[in-house]
C-alpha beads as a LAMMPS data file, in Angstrom:
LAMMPS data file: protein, C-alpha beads

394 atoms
393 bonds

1 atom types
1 bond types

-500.0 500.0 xlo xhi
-500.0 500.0 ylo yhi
-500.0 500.0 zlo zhi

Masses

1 110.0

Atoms # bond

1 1 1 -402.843 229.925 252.286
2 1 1 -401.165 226.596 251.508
3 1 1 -402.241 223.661 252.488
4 1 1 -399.852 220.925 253.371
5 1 1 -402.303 218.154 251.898
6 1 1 -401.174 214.333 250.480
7 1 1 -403.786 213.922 248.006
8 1 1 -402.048 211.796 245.326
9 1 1 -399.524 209.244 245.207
10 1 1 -396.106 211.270 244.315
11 1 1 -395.638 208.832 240.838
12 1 1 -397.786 207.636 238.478
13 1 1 -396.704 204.510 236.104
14 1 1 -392.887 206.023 236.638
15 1 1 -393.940 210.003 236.397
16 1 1 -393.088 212.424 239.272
17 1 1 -396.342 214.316 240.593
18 1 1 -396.124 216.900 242.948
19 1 1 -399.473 218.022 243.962
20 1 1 -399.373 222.341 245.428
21 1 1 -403.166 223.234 247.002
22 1 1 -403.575 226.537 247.871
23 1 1 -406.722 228.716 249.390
24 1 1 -407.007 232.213 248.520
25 1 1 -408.419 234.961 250.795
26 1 1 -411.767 234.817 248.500
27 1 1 -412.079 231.177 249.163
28 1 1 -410.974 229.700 245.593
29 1 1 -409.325 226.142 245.711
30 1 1 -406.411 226.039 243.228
31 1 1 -404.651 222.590 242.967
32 1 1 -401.434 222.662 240.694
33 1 1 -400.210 219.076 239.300
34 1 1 -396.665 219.035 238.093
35 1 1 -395.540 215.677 236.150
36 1 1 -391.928 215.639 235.613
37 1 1 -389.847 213.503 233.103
38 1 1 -392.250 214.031 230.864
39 1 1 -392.271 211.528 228.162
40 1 1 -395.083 210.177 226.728
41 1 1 -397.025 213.539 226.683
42 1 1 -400.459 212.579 226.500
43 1 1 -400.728 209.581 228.653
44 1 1 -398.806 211.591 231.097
45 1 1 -401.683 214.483 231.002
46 1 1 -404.312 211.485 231.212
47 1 1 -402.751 209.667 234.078
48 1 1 -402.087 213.570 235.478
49 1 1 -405.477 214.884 234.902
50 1 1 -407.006 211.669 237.092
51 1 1 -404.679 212.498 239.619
52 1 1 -405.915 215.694 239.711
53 1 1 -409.678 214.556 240.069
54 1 1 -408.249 212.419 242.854
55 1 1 -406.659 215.344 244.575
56 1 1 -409.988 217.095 244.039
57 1 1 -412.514 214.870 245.797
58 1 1 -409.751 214.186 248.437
59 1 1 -409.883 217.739 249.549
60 1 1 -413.700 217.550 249.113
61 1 1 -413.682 214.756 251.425
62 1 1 -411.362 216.811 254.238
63 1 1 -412.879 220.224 253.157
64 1 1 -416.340 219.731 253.039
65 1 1 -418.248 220.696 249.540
66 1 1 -419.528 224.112 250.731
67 1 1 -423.526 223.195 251.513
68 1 1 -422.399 220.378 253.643
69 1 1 -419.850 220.024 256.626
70 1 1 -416.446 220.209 256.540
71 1 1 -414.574 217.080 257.940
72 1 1 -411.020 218.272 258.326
73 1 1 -408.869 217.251 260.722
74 1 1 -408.236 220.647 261.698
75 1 1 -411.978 221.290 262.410
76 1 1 -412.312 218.405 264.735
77 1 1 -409.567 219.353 266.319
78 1 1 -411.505 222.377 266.892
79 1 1 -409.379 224.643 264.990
80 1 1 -411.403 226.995 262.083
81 1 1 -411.018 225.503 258.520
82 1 1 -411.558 227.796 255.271
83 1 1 -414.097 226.138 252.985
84 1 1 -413.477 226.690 249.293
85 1 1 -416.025 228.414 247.659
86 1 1 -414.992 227.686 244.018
87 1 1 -411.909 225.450 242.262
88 1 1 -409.689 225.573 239.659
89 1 1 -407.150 222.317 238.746
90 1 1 -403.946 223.099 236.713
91 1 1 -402.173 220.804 235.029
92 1 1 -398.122 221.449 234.330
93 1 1 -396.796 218.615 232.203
94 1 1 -392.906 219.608 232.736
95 1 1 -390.466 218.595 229.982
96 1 1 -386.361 218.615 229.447
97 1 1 -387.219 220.663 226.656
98 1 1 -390.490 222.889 227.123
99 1 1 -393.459 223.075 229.806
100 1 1 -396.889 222.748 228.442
101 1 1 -399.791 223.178 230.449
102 1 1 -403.900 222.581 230.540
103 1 1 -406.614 223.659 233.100
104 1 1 -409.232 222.133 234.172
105 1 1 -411.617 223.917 236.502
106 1 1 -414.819 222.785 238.515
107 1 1 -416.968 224.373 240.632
108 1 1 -417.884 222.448 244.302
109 1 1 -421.199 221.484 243.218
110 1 1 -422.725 218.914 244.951
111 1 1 -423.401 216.965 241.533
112 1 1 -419.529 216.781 241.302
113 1 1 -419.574 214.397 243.542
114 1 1 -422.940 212.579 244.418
115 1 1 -421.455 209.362 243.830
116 1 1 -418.746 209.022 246.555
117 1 1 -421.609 211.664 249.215
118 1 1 -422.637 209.608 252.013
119 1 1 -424.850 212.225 253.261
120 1 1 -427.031 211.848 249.870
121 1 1 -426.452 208.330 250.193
122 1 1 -428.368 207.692 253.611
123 1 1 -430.741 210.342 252.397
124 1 1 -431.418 207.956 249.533
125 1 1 -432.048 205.224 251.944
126 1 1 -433.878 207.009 254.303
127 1 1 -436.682 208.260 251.887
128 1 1 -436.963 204.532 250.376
129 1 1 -437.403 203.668 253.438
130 1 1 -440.135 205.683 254.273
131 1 1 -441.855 205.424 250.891
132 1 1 -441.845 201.511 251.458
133 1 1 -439.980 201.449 247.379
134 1 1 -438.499 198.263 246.808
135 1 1 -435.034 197.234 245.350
136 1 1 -436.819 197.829 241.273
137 1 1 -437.859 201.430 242.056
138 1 1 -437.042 204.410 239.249
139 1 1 -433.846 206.217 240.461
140 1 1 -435.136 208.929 242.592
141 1 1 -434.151 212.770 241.389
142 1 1 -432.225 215.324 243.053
143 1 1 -434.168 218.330 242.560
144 1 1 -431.935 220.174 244.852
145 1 1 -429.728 220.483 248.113
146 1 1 -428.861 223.395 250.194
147 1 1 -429.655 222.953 254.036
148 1 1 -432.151 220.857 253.142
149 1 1 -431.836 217.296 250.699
150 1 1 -434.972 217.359 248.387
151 1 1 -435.658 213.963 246.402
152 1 1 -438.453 213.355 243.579
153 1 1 -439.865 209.462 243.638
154 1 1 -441.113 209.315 240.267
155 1 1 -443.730 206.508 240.456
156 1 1 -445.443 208.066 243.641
157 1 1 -445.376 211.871 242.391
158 1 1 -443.762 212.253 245.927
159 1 1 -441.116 214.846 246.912
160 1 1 -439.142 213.902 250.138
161 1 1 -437.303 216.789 252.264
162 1 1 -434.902 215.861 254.156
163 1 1 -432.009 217.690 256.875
164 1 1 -429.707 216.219 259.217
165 1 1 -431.983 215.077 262.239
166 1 1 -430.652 217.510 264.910
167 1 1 -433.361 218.550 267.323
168 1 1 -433.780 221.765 265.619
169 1 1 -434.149 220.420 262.481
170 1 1 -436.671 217.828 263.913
171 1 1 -438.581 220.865 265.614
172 1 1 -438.773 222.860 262.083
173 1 1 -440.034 220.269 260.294
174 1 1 -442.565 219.305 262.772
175 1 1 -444.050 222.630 262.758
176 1 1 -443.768 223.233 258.928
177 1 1 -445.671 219.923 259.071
178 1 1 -448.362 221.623 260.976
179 1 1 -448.402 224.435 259.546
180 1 1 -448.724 223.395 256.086
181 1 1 -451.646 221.297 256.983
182 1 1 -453.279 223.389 258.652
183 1 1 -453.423 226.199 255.506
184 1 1 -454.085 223.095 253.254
185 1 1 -457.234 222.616 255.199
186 1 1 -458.564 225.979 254.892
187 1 1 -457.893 226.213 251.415
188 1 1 -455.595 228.393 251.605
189 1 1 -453.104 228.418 247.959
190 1 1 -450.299 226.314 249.563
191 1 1 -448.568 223.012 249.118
192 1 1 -449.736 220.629 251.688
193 1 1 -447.953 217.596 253.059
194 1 1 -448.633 214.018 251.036
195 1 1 -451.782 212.803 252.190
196 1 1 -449.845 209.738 253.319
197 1 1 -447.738 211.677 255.930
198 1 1 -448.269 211.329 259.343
199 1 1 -447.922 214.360 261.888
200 1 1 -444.669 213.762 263.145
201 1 1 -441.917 213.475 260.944
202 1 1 -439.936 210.205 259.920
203 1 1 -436.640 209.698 261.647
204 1 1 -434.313 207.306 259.244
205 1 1 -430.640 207.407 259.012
206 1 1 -430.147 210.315 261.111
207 1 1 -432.417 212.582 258.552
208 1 1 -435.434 214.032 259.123
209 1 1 -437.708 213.512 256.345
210 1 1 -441.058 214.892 255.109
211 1 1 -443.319 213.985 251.873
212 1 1 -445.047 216.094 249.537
213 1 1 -446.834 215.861 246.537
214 1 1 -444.928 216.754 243.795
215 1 1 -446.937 219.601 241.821
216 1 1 -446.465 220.254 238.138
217 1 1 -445.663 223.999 237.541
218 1 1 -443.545 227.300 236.350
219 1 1 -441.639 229.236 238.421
220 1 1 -442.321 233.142 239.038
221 1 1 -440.296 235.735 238.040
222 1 1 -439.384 238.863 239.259
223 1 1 -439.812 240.516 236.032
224 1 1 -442.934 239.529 235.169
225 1 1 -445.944 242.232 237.518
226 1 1 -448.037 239.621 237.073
227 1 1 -446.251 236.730 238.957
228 1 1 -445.396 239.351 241.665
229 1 1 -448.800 240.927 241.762
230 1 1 -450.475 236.926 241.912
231 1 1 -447.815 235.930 244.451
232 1 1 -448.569 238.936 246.386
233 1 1 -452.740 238.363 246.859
234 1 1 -451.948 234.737 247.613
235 1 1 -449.382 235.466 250.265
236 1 1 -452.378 237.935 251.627
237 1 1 -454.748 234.703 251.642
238 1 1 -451.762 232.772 253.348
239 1 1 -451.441 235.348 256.253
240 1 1 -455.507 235.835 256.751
241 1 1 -455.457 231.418 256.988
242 1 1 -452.871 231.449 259.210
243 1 1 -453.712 234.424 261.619
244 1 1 -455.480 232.367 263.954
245 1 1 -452.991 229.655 264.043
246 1 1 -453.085 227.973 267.709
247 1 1 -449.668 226.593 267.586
248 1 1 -446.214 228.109 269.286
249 1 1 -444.201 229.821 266.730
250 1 1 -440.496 231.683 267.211
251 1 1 -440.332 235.258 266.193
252 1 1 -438.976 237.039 263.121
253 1 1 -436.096 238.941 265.195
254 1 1 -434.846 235.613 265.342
255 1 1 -433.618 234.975 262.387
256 1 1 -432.392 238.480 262.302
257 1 1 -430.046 238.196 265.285
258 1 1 -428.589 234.948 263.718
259 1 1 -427.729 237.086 260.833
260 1 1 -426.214 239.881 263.553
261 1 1 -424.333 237.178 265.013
262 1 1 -422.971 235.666 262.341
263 1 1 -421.624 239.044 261.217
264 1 1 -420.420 239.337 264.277
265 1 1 -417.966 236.260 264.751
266 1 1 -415.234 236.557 263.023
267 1 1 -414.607 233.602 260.306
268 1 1 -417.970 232.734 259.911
269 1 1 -418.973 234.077 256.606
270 1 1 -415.396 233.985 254.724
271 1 1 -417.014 234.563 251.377
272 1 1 -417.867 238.014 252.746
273 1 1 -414.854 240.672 252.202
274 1 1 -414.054 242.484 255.553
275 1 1 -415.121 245.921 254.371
276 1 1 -418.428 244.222 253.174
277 1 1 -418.714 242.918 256.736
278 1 1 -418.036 245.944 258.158
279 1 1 -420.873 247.639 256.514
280 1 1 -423.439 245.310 256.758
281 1 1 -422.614 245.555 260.575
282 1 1 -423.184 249.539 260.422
283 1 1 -425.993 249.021 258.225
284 1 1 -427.550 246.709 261.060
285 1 1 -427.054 248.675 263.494
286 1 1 -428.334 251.601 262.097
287 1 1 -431.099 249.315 260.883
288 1 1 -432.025 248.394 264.754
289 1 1 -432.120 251.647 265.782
290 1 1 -434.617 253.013 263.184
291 1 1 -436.235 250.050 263.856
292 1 1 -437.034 250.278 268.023
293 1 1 -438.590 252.945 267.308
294 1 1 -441.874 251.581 265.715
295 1 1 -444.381 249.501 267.811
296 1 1 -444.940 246.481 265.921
297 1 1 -447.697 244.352 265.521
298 1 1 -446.846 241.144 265.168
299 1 1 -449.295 237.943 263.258
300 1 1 -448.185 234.702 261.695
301 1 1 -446.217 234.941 258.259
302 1 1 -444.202 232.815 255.868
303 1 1 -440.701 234.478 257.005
304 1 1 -439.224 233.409 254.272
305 1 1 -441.385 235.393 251.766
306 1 1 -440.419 235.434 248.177
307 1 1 -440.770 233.920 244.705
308 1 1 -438.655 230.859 244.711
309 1 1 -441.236 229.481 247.682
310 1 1 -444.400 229.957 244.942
311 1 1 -445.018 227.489 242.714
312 1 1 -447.002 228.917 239.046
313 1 1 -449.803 226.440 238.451
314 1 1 -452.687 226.490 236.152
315 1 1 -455.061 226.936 239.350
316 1 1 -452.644 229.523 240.626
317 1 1 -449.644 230.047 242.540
318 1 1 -449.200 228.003 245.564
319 1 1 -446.979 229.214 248.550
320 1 1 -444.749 226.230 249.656
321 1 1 -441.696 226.265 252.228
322 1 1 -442.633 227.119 255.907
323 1 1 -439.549 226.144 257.531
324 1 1 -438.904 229.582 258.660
325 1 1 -442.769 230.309 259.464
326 1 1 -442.893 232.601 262.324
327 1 1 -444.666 235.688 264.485
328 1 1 -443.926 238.913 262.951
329 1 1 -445.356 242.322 261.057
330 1 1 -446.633 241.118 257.496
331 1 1 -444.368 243.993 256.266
332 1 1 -441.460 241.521 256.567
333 1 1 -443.439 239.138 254.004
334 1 1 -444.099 241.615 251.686
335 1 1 -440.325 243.215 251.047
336 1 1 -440.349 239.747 249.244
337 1 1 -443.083 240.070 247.232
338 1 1 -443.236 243.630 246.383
339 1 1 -446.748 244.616 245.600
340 1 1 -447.944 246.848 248.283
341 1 1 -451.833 246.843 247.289
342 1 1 -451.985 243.454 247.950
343 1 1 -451.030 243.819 251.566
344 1 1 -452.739 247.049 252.502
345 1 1 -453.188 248.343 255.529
346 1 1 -449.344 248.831 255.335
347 1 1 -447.027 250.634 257.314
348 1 1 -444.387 252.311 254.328
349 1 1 -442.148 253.507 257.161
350 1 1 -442.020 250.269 258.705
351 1 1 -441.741 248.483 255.167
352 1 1 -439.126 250.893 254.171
353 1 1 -436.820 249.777 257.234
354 1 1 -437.990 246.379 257.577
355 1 1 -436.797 246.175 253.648
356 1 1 -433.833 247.065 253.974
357 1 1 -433.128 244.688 256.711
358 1 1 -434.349 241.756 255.423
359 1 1 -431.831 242.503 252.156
360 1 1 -428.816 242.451 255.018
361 1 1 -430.255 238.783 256.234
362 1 1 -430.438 238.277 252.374
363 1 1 -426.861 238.637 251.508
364 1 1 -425.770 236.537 255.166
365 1 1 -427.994 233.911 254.322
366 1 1 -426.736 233.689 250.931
367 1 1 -423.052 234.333 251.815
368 1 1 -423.460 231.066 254.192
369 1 1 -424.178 228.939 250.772
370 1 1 -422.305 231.037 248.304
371 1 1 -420.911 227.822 246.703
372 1 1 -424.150 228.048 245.273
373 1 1 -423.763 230.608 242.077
374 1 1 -427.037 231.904 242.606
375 1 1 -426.940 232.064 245.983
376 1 1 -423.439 234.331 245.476
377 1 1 -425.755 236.300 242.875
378 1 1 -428.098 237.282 245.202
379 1 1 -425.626 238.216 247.829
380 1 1 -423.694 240.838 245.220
381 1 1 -427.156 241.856 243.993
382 1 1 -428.624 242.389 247.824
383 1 1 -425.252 243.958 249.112
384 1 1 -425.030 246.676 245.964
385 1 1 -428.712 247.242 246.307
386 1 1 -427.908 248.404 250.272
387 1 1 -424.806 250.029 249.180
388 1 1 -426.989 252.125 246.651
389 1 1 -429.516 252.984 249.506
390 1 1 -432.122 250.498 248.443
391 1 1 -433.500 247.213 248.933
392 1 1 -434.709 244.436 246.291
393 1 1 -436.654 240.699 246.678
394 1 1 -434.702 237.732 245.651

Bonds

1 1 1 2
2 1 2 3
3 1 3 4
4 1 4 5
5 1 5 6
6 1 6 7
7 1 7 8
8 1 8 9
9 1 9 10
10 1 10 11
11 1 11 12
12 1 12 13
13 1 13 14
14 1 14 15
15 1 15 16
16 1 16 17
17 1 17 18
18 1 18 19
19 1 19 20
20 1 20 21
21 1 21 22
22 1 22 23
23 1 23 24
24 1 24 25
25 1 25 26
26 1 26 27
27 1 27 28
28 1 28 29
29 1 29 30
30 1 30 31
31 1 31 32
32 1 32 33
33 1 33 34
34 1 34 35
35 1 35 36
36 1 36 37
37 1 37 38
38 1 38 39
39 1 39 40
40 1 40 41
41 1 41 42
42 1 42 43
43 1 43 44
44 1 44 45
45 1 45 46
46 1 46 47
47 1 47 48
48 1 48 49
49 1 49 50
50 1 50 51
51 1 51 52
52 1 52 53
53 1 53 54
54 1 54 55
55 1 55 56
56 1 56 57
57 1 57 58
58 1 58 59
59 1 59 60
60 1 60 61
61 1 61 62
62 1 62 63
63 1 63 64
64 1 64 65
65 1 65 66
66 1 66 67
67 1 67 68
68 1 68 69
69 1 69 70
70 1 70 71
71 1 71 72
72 1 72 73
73 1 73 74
74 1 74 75
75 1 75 76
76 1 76 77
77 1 77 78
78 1 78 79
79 1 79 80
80 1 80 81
81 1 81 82
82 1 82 83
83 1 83 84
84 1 84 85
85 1 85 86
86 1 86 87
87 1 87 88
88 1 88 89
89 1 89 90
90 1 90 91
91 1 91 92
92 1 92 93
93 1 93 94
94 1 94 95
95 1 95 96
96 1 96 97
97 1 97 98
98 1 98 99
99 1 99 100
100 1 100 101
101 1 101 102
102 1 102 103
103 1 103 104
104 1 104 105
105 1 105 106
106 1 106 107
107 1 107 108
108 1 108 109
109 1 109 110
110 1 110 111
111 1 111 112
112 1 112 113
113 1 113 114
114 1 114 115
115 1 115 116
116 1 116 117
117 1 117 118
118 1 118 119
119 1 119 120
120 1 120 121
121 1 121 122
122 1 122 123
123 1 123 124
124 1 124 125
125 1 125 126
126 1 126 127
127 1 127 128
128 1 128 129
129 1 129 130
130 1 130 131
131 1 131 132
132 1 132 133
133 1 133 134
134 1 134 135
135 1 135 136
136 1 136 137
137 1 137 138
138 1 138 139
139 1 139 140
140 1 140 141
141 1 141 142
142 1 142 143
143 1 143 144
144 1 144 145
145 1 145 146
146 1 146 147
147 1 147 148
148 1 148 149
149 1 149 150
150 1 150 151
151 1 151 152
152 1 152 153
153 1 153 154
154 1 154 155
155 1 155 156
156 1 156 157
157 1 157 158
158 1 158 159
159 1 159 160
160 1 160 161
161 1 161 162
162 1 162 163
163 1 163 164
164 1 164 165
165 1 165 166
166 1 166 167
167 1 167 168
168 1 168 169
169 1 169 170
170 1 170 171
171 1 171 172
172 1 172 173
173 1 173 174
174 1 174 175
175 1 175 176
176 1 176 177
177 1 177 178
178 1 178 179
179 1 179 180
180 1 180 181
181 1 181 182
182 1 182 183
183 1 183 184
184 1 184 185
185 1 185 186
186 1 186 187
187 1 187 188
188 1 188 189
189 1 189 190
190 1 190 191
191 1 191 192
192 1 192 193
193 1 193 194
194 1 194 195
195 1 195 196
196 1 196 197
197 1 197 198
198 1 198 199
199 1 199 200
200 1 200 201
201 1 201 202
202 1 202 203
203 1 203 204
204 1 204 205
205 1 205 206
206 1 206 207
207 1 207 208
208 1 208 209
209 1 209 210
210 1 210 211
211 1 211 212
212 1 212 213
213 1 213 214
214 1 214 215
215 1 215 216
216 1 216 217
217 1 217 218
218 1 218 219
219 1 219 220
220 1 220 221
221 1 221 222
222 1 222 223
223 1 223 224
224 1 224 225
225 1 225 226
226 1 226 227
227 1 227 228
228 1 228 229
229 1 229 230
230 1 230 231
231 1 231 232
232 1 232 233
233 1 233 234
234 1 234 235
235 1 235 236
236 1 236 237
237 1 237 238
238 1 238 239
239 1 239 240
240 1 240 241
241 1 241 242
242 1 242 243
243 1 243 244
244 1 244 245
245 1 245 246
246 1 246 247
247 1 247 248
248 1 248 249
249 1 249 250
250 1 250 251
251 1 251 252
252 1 252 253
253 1 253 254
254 1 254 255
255 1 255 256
256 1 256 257
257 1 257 258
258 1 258 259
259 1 259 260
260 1 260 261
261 1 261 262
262 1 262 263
263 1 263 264
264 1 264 265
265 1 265 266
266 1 266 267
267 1 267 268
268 1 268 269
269 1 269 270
270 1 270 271
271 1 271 272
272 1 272 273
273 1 273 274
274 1 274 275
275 1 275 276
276 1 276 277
277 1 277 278
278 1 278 279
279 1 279 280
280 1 280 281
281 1 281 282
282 1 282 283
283 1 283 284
284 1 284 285
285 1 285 286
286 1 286 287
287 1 287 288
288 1 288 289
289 1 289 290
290 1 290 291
291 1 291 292
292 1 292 293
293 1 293 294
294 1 294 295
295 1 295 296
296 1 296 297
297 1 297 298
298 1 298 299
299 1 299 300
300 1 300 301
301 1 301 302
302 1 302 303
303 1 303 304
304 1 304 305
305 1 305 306
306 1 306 307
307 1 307 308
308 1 308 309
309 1 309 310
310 1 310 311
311 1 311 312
312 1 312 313
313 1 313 314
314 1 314 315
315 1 315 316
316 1 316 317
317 1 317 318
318 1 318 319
319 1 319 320
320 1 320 321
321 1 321 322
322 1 322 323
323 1 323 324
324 1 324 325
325 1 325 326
326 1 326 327
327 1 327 328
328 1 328 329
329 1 329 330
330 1 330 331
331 1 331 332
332 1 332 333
333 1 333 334
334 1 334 335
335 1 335 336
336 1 336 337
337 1 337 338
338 1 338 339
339 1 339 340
340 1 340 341
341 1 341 342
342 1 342 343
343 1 343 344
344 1 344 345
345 1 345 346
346 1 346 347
347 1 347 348
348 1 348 349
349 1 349 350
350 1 350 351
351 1 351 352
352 1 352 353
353 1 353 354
354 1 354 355
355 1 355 356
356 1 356 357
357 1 357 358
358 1 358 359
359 1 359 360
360 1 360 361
361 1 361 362
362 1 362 363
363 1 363 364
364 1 364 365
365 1 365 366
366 1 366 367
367 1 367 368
368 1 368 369
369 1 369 370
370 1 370 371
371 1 371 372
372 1 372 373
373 1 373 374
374 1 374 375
375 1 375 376
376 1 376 377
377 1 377 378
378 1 378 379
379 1 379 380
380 1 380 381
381 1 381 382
382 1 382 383
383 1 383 384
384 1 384 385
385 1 385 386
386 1 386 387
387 1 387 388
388 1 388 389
389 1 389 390
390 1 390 391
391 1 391 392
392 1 392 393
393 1 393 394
């Protein structure tokens, strides 16, 4: 797919440039820059090379890096744009005599271009804002982004989330907010909010924001029984706090018909090949059949079970990230955190299914961000493990 893009002015300091962008069906951005009359070969690749860092974050700018919205004229038109999952730049220095090339290549990472990103810009603002730091406070670290913006403030050992502040976004946070709190107070091992932070959440420039402590610790690994097998009995604490919760929460099959749905419409998840979609659909739908059948008994969980939520500290792990906290069997937690002693009374028919479904929602939810590496990772890893007839956490 070509796209018929001006990204660059077509000379630089007397050179020709001719800029070709193209989008392959696997969602890689290649952007070819051809200087002709070639004659002072290395300023020309300089002058070339910028151009083709201009051309980049041009197309970032229309394209949308791929954990934040596209802006293309073609979407707001309402027409479906392709976001690029990956990028290469080429460089073709054209002479009378020869053709020499050079690549460059970059992946659309949101540290690419954090600089010219308004979004992390008013997210910036937004948690000084609500921090009450002043004009000499230390720069403020991005620990990461994905749906969410997350921001250390070194001097108040203060972590501020933040989202776009759409009503749904406003409602999640809210109830993670309440949620967390609540656990915190019955000492259960979880991450509470700051103890400066109110019930609701802060509205500033359009993002919602939250503030947490920021907690000193290791991360778990998969690899290790003990991290699982420690996660495990403090997710079991975490579900015996929270099963008399008093507050509304959506259900688990939620989340899994998003996933359905998304598979569903076509363009939504182009990083997904179309016999990959095709089986995940069969494997859904076989997966809702075996899954009727069961009566389930349904009690407040994480939904979002698994070791990148647990933080490893000297006191213990602590379970953090309730943004998907919902009603549903704790079977659904524990396919994350796969040690079945520490959730007994178990169903292993139900766990078997409910397994393998949550590795389906695994590679969707994944495929939606796969301009994350890791995130692609785990899709490939969760999509061969269901190929295979298996499941695995990630």
């Amino acid at each position: 797919m070509r796209l018929g893009i001006k990204v660059a002015p077509p000379s630089l300091n007397g050179y020709n440039v001719d800029f070709d962008t193209r989008l392959s069906e696997d969602g890689v951005l290649s952007i070819d820059c051809f200087v002709g009359r070639q004659k002072r070969r290395r300023s020309a690749s300089r002058r070339a090379s910028r151009g083709a860092g201009r051309a980049a974050l041009r197309l970032l700018e229309l394209y949308g890096a791929p954990d934040r919205p596209a802006r293309s004229h073609q979407e707001s038109a309402g027409k479906p744009c392709r976001r690029p999952l990956s990028m290469s730049l080429s460089l073709i220095v054209r002479s009378p005599r020869r053709v020499r090339s050079c690549s460059l290549s970059a992946d659309l990472r949101a540290e690419a271009v954090l600089a010219k990103d308004e979004i992390l810009a008013r997210a910036l603002r937004a948690a000084n804002r609500v921090a009450h730091r002043g004009a000499g406070a230390p720069e403020a670290v991005v620990l990461y982004r994905s749906r969410r913006i997350c921001l250390l403030l070194p001097e108040l050992a203060t972590v501020a989330r933040m989202a776009p502040a759409d009503e749904a976004n406003v409602a999640t946070e809210a109830r993670e907010l309440a949620v967390s709190r609540y656990l915190a107070e019955r000492g259960a091992p979880v991450v509470g909010p700051a103890a400066t932070m109110p019930a609701a959440p802060f509205i500033e420039e359009g993002m919602v924001v939250t503030l947490w402590p920021h907690i000193a610790h290791a991360e778990a690994h998969y690899d290790s029984p003990q991290d699982v097998a420690d996660a495990a009995y403090a997710l079991r604490r975490v579900h015996d706090a929270l099963a008399d919760y008093p507050g509304a929460l959506p259900s688990y099959a939620e989340r899994i018909e998003e996933c359905a749905a998304l598979l569903r419409k076509p363009g939504a998840l182009p990083a997904l090949a179309d016999d990959d979609r095709t089986f995940l659909m069969r494997a859904y739908e076989r997966l809702s059949h075996s899954l009727a059948a069961f009566a389930i008994r349904s009690s407040p969980i994480h939904g979002d079970a698994h070791l990148g939520n647990v933080f490893v500290t000297p006191g213990g792990p602590l379970w953090t990230d309730f943004e998907t906290v919902c009603l549903g069997p704790r079977e659904w937690d524990a396919a994350g955190v796969p040690h079945l002693p520490a959730f007994q009374p178990l169903d292993a028919q139900l766990y078997a299914v409910l397994s393998g479904m949550r590795s389906l929602c695994v590679v969707v939810w994944c495929s939606v961000l796969a301009g994350d590496p890791k995130k692609r990772a785990a899709a490939s890893n969760q999509l061969a493990r269901l190929r295979e007839g298996g499941s695995a956490p990630t």
